[in-house]
N, C-alpha and C positions, 0 to 999 in steps of 0.2 A: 626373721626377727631383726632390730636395730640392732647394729652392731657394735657394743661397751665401746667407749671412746677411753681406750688405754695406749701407752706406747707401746707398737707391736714391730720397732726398728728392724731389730735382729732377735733373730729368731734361730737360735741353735741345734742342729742335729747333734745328738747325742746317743752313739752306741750301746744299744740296752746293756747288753753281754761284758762292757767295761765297766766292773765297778769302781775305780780311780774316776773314770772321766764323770760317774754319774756326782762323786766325791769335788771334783774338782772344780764342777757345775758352780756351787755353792759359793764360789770365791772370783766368777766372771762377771762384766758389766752387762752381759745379754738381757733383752727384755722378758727372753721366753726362753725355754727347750722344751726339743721334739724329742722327750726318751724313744728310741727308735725299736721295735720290736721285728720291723721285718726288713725292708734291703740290708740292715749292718750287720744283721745277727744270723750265719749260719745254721741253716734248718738242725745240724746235732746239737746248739746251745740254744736253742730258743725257750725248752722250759726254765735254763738259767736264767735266762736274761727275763722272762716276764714274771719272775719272783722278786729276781734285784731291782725293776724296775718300781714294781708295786711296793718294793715294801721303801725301796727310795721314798716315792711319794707319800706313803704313811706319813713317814719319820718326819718330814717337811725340813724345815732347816735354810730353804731358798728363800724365803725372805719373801717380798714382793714380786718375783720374776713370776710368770705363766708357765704354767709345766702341763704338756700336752704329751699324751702316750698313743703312736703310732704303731695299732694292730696291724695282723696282718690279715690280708683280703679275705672278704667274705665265701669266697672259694676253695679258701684252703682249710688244710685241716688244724691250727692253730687260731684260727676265728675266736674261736669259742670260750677256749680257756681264755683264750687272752681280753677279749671284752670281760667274762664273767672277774675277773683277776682287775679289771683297772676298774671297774662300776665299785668292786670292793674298797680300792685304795682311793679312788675320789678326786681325780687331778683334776685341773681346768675344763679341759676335753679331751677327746677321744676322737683321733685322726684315722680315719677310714683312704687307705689308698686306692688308686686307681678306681675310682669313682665311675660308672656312666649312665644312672639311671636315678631316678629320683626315688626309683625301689628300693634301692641300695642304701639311702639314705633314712628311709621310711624301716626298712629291715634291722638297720642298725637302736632306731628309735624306740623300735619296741623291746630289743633285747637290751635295752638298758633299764627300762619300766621293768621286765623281767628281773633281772637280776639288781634291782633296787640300786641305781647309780644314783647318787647328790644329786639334788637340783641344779648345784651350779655348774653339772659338769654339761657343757657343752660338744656340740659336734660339729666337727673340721673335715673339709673333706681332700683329696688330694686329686686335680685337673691336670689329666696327665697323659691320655689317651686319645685320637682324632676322633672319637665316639663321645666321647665327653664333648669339645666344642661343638657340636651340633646340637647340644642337649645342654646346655648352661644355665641357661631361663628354668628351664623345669628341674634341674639340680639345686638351684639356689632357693626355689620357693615349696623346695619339697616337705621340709618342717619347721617347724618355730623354735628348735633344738640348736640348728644347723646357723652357725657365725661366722665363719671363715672358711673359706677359699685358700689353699695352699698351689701354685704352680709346682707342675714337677717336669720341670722342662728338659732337663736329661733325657728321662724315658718321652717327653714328646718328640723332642729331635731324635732320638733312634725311630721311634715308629713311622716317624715320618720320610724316614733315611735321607734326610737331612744335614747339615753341618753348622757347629760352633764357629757364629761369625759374630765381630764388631759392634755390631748394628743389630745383631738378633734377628735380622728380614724374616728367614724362614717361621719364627714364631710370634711376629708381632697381631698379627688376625687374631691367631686363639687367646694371645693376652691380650688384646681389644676383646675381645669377645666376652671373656672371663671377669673382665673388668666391669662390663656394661652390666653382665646378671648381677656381678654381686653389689652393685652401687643401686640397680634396680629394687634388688632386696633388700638393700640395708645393713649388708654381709661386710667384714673386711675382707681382704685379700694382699697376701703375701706375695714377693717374688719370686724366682727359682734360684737356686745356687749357681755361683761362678767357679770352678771348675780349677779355673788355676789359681794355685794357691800363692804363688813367686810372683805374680801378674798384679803392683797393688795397682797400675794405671786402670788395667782394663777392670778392677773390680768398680773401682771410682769411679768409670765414666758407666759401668752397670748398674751403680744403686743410683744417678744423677737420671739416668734413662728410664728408671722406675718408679723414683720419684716424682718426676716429670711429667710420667704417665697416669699416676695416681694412686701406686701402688701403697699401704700402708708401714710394709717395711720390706726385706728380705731373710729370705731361710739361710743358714751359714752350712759351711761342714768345717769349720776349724776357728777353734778362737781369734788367730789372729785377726781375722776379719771384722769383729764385732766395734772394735774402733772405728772404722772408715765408714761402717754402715749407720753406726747411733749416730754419726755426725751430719753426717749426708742425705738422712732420711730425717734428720728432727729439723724443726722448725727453725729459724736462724732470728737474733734477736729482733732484725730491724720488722720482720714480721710478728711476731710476741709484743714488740710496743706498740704499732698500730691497731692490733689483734684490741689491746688493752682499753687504747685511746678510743674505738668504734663502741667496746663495751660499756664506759664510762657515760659516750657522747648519749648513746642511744638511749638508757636510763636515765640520765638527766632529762632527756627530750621525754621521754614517757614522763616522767614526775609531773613536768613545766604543762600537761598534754600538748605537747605540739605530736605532729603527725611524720614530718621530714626534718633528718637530720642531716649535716655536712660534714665530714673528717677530710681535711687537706683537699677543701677544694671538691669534693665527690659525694655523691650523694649514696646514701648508708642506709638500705634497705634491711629486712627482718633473715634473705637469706648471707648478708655478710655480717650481720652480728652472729648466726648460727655459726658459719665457717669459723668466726675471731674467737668464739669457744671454745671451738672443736680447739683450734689451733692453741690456747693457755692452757688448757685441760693436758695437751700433748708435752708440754713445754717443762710440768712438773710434775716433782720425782711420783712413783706410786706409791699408792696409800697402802701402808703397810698390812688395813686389814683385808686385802686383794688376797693373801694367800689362804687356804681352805686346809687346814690340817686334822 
């Protein structure tokens, strides 16, 4: 499916099993949170934390941000409750991790028709296995349910035993790869988290490198982060006025019928007024009726 053209900068993980941080959510700039139901939350708290999280998203009270509930894998034995539990509360979507088949995706899709989930709840998946990049294309066009692409580059670099470098070398092919399905599909796609929390250089030249790449926003693990990301990942003005001025040009040229237009000298085809869209559309705040309560 195309993928809502909303700000997806940062994107919060969020501890199911803390109810303060689900509390605390409510008063951060993030665009989104991952209520998290499986890596944060110890297998003896996880019927806590997939109540606190459900009933969080009941209640609503986050305003505009995207609130996405991260089950756990279709393998284990909290699968079940924990889909049947958030199709109930109705968040944005429903984050399936460690992804590698488009089965898994197709699996997920009908136990949400089962258990009667919202239309608007969508499904996220998490790219994070060397089984997954060989399989990205057929992951990404596996439902019409299915929006985003989450990297989870942690567990890539361990499976790949691997190392946390500068430049990312070791993982830049699977985020190429990841990248090309989901733009293939229509899909967005997130980055992976940066690691060190004390580190603001190297976080800033990680979302600049993500950006860069084409990435929609990145995943956080700690508020502090959410500053350098909404900054570095959104649009910057002198782009948003051109964005503006292509929009302007091209609709007056349509009115006048002429066929070619010119913005500074350049000629303004039908896919950079899509892009100068895309890009206004990103630039302002969200429409407050985005939240589903």
């Amino acid at each position: 499916m195309s993928a809502q053209i909303r700000p997806r900068r940062s994107v919060l993980y969020m501890p199911g099993s803390n109810p303060r941080a689900l509390e605390k959510a409510k008063t951060l700039p993030a665009d989104g949170y991952i209520f998290d139901l499986e890596d944060a939350v110890a297998p003896d708290a996880k019927s806590v934390a997939r109540d606190q999280v459900c009933a969080a998203v009941e209640a609503g009270g986050y305003g505009p941000r995207e609130l996405v509930v991260r089950v756990n894998g279709l393998d284990t034995d909290w699968a079940e409750a924990d889909i049947k539990a958030a199709c109930a509360a109705g968040p944005n979507a429903i984050l399936l991790p460690k992804v590698e088949s488009a089965a898994e995706v197709q699996t997920l899709a009908q136990m949400m028709v089962s258990y009667k989930a919202p239309e608007w709840t969508e499904i996220w998946v998490m790219m994070e296995t060397p089984r997954a990049m060989f399989r990205t294309l057929e992951i990404a066009e596996a439902h019409d349910k299915l929006s985003c692409f989450v990297m989870g580059t942690s567990d890539l670099v361990k499976d790949l035993h691997a190392h946390h470098t500068p430049q990312r070398l070791p993982v830049l092919t699977s985020l190429s790869l990841c990248l090309l399905a989901a733009r293939a599909e229509g899909l967005s796609i997130l980055d992976g988290v940066y690691l060190d929390l004390k580190d603001e250089t190297g976080l800033a030249e990680s979302c600049r490198q993500g950006a860069q790449m084409g990435f929609d926003g990145k995943t956080l693990i700690h508020p502090n982060q959410i500053a350098a990301t909404n900054r570095l990942f959104a649009p910057d003005e002198d782009e948003v006025d051109l964005s503006r001025r292509i929009i302007a040009a091209h609709a007056e040229a349509e009115a006048e019928g002429k066929g070619v237009v010119v913005v500074d000298g350049k000629l303004i085809e039908a896919l950079h007024v899509e892009n100068a869209k895309r890009l206004v559309t990103l630039s302002e705040p969200i429409a407050a009726n985005e939240e589903h309560e």
